[in-house]
C-alpha positions in Angstrom: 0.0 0.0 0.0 1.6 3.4 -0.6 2.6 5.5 2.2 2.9 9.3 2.8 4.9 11.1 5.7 3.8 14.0 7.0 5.3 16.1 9.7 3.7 16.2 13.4 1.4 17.6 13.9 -0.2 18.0 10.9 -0.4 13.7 10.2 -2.2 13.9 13.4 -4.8 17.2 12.7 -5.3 14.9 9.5 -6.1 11.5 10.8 -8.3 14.2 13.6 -10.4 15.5 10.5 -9.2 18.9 11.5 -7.0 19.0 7.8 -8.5 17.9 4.8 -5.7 19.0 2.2 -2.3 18.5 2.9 0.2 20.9 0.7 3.2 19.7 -1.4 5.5 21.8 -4.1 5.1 18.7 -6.3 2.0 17.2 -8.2 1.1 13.4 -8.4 -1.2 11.1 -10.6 -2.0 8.7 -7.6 -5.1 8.5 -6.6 -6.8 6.6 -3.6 -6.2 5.0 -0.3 -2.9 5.3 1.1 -1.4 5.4 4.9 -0.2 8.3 7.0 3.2 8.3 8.2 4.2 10.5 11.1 7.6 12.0 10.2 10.6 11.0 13.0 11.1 15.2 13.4 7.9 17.1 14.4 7.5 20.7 12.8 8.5 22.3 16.7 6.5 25.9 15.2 3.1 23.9 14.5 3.3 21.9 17.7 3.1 25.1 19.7 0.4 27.1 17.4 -1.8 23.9 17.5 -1.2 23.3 21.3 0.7 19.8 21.5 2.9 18.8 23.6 4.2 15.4 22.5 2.5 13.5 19.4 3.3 9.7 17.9 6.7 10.1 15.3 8.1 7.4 13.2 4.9 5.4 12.9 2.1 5.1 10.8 -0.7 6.5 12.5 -3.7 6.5 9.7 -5.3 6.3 6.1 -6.5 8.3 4.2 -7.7 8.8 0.2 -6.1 11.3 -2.3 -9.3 12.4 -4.1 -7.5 15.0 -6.4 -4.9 17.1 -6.7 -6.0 20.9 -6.7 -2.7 23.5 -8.0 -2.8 27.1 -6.7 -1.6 29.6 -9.4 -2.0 32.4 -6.9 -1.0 32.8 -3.4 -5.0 34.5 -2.8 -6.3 30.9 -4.1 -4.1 29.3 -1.8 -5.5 31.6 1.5 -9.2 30.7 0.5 -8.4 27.4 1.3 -6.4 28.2 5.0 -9.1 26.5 6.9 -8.3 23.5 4.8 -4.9 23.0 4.6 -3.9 24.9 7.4 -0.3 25.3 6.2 1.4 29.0 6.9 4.0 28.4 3.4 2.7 28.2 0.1 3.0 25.3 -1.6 1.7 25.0 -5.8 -0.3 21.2 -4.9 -3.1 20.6 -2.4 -3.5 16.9 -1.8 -7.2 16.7 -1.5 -8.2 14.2 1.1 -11.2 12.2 2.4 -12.1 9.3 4.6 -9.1 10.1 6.7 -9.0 8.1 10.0 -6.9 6.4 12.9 -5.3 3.1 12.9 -3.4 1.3 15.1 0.4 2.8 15.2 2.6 0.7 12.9 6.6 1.4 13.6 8.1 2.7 9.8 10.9 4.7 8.3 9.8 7.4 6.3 10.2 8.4 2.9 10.2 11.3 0.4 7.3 11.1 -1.8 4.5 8.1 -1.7 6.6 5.0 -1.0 4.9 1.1 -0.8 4.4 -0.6 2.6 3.6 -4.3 2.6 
């Protein structure tokens, strides 16, 4: 199954239904259900605007589907969708996600880009 990793805490305010697009500078043709990997090093700024303390890193924590990919021309396009994506740096591709949820924690390395877990 392919795999994402995502920086604390934003793997966790997706798996919380808080984020439903997660931002990348590159675009993807995959599409569909894939599992969240929590990145080994948290993003310390985020952990301290989104009040956590101490979140789950170097583990799969969730799934989620990739629905489509939306690509922001302008950066005004990308501060309609704030609420969404949360993310304070622009970045071109929003990962547009649905059905995200918890799973059990699965111990993985993480890699750049979707990457296959068996």
């Amino acid at each position: 199954m392919k795999v994402l990793s995502i920086k604390q805490p934003y793997a966790e305010l997706i798996v919380s239904g808080k984020k439903s697009i997660e931002i990348r500078s590159w675009n993807t043709k995959f599409r569909g259900e894939f599992l969240i990997h929590a990145s080994l090093v948290p993003d310390k700024t985020a952990m301290i605007k989104y009040n956590f303390t101490d979140l789950p890193t170097g583990v799969i924590i969730g799934k989620s589907t990739l629905l489509d990919v939306k690509e922001y021309s302008t950066s005004q396009e990308f501060k309609k969708d704030q609420n969404k994506h949360l993310a304070t740096t622009y970045g071109k591709c929003g990962f547009i996600l649905t059905n995200s949820k918890r799973i059990k924690s699965i111990p993985a390395k993480g890699k750049l880009g979707f990457w296959n877990f068996d």
